[in-house]
Backbone as JSON, one array per atom type, in Angstrom:
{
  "sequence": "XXXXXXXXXXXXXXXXXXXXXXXXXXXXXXXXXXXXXXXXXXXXXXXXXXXXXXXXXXXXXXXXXXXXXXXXXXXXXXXXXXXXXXXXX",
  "N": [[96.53, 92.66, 135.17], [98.49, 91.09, 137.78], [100.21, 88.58, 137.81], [101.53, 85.67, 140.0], [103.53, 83.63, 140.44], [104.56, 80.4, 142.17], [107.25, 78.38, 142.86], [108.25, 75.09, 142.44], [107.44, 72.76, 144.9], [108.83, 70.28, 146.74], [106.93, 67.27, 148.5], [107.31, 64.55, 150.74], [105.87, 61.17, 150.12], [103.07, 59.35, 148.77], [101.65, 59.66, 145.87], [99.03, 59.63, 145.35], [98.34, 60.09, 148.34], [99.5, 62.67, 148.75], [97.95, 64.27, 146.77], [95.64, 63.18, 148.39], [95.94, 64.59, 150.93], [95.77, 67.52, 150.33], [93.53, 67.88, 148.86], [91.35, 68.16, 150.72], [90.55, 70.74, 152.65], [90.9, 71.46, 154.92], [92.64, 70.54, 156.07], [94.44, 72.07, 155.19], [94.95, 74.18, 157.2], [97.41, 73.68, 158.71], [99.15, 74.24, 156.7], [99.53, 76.67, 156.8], [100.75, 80.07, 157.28], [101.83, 81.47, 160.45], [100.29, 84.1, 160.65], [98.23, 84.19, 159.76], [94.66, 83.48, 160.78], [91.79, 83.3, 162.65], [90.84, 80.65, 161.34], [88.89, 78.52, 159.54], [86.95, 75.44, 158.55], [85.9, 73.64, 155.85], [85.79, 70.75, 153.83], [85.49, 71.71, 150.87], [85.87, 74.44, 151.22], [86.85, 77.34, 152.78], [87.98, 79.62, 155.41], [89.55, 82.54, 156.55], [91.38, 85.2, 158.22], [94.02, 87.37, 157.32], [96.44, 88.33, 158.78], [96.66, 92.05, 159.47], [95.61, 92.65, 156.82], [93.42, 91.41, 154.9], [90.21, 89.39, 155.18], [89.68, 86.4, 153.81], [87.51, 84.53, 151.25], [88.13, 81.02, 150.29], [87.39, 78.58, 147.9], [87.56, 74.86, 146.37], [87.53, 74.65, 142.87], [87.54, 72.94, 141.43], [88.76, 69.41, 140.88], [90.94, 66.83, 140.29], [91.21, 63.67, 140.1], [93.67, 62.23, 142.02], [95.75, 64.08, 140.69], [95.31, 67.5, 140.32], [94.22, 69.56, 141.36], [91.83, 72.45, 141.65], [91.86, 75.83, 143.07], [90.04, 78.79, 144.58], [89.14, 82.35, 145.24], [86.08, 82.94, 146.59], [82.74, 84.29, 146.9], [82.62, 88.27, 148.15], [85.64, 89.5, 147.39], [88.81, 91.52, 148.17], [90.45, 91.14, 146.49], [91.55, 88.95, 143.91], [92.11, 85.2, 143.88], [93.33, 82.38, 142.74], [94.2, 79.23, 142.43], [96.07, 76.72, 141.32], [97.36, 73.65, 141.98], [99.28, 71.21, 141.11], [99.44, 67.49, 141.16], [102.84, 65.53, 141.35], [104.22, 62.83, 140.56]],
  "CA": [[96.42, 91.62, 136.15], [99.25, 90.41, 138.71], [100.27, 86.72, 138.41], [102.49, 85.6, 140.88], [103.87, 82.26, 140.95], [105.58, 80.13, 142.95], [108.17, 77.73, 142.43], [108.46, 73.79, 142.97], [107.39, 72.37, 146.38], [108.55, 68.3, 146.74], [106.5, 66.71, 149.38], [107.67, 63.35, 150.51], [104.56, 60.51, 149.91], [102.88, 59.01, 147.89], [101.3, 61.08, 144.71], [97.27, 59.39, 146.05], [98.71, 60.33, 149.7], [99.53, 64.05, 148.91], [96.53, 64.99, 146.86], [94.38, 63.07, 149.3], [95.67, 65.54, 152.02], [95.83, 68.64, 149.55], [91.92, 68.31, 148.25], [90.6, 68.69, 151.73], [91.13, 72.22, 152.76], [90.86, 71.5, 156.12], [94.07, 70.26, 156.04], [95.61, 73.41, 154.98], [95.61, 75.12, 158.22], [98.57, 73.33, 159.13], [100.54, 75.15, 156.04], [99.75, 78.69, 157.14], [101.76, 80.96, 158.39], [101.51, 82.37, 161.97], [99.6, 85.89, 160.07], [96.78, 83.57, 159.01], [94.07, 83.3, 161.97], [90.0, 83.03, 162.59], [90.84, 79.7, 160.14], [87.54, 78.05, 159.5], [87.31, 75.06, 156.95], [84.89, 72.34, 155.1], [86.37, 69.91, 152.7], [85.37, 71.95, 150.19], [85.77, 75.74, 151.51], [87.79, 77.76, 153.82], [87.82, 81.38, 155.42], [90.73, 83.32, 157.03], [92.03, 86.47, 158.13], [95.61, 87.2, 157.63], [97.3, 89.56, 160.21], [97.05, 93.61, 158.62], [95.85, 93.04, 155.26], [91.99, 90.97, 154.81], [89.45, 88.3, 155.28], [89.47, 85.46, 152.11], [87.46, 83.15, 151.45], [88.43, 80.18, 148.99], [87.17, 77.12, 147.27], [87.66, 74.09, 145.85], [86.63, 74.71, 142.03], [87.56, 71.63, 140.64], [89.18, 67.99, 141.66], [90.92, 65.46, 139.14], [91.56, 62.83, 140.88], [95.26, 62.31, 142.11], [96.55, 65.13, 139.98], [95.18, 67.93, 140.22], [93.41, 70.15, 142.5], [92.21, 74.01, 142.19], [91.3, 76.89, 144.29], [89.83, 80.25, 144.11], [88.26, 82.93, 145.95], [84.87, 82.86, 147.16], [82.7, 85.91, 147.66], [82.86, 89.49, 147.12], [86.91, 89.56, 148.13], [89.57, 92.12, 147.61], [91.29, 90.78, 145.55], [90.9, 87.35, 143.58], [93.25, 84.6, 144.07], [93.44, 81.53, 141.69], [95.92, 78.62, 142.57], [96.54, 75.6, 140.99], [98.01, 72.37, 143.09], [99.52, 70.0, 140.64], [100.73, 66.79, 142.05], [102.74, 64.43, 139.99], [105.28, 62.05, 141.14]],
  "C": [[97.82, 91.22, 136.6], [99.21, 88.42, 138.72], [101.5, 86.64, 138.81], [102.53, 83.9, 140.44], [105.15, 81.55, 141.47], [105.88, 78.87, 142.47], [107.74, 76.16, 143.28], [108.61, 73.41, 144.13], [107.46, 70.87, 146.15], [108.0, 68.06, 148.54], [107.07, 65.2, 149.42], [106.27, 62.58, 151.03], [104.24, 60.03, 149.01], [102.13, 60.1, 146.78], [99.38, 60.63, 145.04], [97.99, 60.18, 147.59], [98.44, 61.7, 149.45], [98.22, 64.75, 148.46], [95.17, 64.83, 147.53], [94.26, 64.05, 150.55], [95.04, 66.62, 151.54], [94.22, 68.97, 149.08], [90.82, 68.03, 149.52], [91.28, 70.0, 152.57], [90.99, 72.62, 154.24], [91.9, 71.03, 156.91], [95.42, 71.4, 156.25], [96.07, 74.26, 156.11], [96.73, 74.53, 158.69], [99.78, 73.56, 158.39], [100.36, 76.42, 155.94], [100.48, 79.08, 158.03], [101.3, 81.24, 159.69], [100.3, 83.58, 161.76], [98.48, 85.17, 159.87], [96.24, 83.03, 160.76], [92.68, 83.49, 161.86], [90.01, 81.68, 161.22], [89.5, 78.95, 160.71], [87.3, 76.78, 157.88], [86.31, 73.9, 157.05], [86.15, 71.69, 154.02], [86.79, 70.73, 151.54], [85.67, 73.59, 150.1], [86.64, 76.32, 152.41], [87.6, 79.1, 154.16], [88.72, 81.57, 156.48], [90.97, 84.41, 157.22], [93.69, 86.31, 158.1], [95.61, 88.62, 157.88], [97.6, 90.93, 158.97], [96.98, 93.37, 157.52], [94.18, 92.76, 155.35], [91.72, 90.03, 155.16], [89.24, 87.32, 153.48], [88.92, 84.64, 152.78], [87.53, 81.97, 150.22], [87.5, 78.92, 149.17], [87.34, 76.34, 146.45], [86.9, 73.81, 144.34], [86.53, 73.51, 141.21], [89.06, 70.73, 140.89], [89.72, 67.16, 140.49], [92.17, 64.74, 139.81], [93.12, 62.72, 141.0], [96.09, 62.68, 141.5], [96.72, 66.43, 140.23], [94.19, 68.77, 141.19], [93.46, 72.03, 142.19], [91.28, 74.79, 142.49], [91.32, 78.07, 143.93], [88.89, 80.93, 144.92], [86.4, 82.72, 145.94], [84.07, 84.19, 147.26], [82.59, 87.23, 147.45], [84.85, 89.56, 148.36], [87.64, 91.06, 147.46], [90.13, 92.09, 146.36], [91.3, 89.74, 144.7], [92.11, 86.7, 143.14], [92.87, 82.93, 143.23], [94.46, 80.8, 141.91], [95.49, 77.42, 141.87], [97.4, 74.33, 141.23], [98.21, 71.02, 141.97], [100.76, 68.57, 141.23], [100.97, 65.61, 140.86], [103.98, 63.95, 140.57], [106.87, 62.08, 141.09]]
}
């Protein structure tokens, strides 16, 4: 298995502010790249193509409250993607 991870993102806000944007995923199209397109999203769900590679679709597997937030494919996908969104002040 491939785990990738990525490094420390500071948002400026409050720590209720950020994961209140962050745990609606309808939000997110406004931190995709240009390659990401056909974006389609629920609170809880999302579906995407990104430019020359596939179609994903993710969801929201579990919520704890102004901490924590995480996401994972949907589906029968390529590949299976697993993130974890911890916010902490």
């Amino acid at each position: 298995m491939t785990e990738i991870e990525s490094k420390t993102i500071a948002l400026v806000g409050s720590q209720k502010g950020v994961y209140t944007f962050l745990a609606d995923l309808t939000n997110h199209k406004q931190l995709m790249p240009e390659s990401v397109y056909n974006w389609s999203a629920t609170p809880d769900e999302c579906k995407f193509t990104i430019q020359n590679m596939t179609k994903l679709e993710l969801k929201v597997s579990q919520r704890v409250e102004f901490s924590e937030i995480k996401i994972e494919t949907k589906g029968e996908v390529p590949f299976k993607i697993s993130l974890s969104l911890n916010i902490v002040e």
